[in-house]
C-alpha positions, 0 to 999 in steps of 0.5 A: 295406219293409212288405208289405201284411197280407192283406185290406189294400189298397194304398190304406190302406197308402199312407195309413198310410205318409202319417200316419206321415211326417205324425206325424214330421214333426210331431214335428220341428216340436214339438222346434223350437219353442223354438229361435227364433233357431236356426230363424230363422238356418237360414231365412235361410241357406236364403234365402241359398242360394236367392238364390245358386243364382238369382244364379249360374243367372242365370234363374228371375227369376219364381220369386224374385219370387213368393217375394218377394211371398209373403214380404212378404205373410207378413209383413205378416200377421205385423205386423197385429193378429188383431182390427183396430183400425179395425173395433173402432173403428167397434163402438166408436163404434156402441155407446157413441160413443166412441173405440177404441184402447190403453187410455190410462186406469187403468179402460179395459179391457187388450187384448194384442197378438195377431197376425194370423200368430203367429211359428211360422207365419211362420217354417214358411210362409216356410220352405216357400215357399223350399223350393219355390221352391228346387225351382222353380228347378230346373225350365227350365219356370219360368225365363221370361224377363224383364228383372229389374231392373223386378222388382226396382223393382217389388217395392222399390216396392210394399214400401215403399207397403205398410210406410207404409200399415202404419206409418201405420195403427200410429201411427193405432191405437196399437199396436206389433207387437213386444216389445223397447222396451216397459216390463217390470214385473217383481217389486218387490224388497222388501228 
């Protein structure tokens, strides 16, 4: 353990050791980076783990729930555009009085997909969430007890409410989140 240099208080050391953790850390999240599928896996098998220890514990119905809702309230970010279409349509139509959308003509302006929530940050704020919720889990202040089955309702229902709105207002403006499924152009072979 580091002592502390003379006319350095207690307090600036502790600071120190703070930014240095926060700078390793960092550092592990930037060598993880292009390992998508790897981190992915890893969150899942933790979610996994996490959904064990309640199944086995038999308690801390809450605290699953509250992951959930969080976790379907990161996704739904995940889904939406950063710039919403809805809103682009009405400066739209104040502007010129035409339509918004996905360019449907060769002059009409491109705009990418851009996320509202990009996929790195999904992945890390869902990972922490179940790291949390996992310490929760271990904590008998937290395991209220209610009648899990209507959580689980709850949840499945507001799922779907809120995934048809979503897709609705995908099919309404014209977008799609994700890249499998759409044309690729690569280069023209020329031989």
């Amino acid at each position: 353990m580091e002592s502390i240099e003379p006319g350095q208080t207690p307090f600036a050391a502790v600071t120190a050791q703070t930014s240095k953790l926060q700078r390793k850390y960092q550092a592990l999240l930037d060598q993880s980076t292009p390992f998508v599928l790897y981190r992915w896996i890893s969150t899942a098998v933790f979610l996994g783990v996490f959904f064990l220890r309640i199944l086995l514990a038999q308690g801390w119905y809450i605290v699953a729930y509250a992951l959930g809702i969080y976790l379907l309230n990161l996704f739904l970010a995940f889904l939406q555009p950063k710039f919403d279409p809805s809103s682009d349509l009405l400066d739209n139509e104040m502007e010129d009085g035409t339509a918004g959308g996905l360019p449907t003509k060769q002059d009409e302006e491109f705009r990418p997909f851009i996320r509202r929530l990009p996929e790195f940050k999904f992945w890390h704020e869902a990972t922490r969430a179940i790291t949390i919720a996992f310490l929760c889990s271990w904590f008998e202040v937290f395991n209220v007890p209610v009648f899990w089955p209507v959580l689980v309702m709850y949840w499945i229902i507001l799922f779907v409410l809120t995934m048809r709105k979503q897709i609705q207002h995908m099919i309404k403006y014209r977008y799609v989140p994700f890249s499998f499924g759409k044309a690729r152009y690569g280069k023209a072979s020329t031989s």
